[in-house]
N, C-alpha and C positions, 0 to 999 in steps of 0.2 A: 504494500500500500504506500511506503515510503518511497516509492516512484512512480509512482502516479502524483503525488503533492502532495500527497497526506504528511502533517505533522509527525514527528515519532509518537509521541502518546496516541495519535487517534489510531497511529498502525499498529502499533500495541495494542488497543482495545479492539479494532478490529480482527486481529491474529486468534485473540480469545474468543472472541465471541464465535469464529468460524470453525476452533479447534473443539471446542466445549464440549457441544453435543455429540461429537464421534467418541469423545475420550468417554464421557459418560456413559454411553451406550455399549461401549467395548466392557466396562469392567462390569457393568450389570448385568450384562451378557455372562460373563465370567462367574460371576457372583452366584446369580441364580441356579446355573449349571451346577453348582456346586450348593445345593441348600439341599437336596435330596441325600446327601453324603449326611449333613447335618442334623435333620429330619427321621432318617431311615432308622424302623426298628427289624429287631429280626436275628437272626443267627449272623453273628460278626458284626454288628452295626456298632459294637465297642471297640472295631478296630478303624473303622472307616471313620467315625464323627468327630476324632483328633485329626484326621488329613481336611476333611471339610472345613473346620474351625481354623487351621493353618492354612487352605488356599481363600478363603473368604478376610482372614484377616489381615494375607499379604497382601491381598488386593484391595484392602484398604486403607493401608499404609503407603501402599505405590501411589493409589488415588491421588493420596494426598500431596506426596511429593511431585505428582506430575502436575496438578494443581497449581502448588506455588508455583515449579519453575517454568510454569506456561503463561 
């Protein structure tokens, strides 16, 4: 956007606001996939619902840092 004439701030705010919704979509995407892990009862579902709790929490810790540094 910064070659077009945009100021840096506005190419800034613009970068965000076009990145936002893909990043959101991908880890919820992620997320979800992974709540049936979380969720599941049943024969071994006390081995599964520590991997669940570990890929749902990594991906929302990345969230976050991809967040800020976007």
């Amino acid at each position: 956007a910064e070659r077009d004439g945009h100021s840096p701030g506005d190419a800034i705010r613009t970068a965000c606001l076009l990145r936002f919704r893909p990043i959101m979509m991908t880890t919820l995407a992620a997320a979800l996939g992974a709540l049936p892990l979380i969720l599941g009862h049943g024969y071994g579902a006390e081995l599964r619902r520590p991997l669940g709790i570990a890929i749902v929490g990594g991906l929302v810790v990345s969230q976050a840092l991809t967040l800020y540094t976007t």
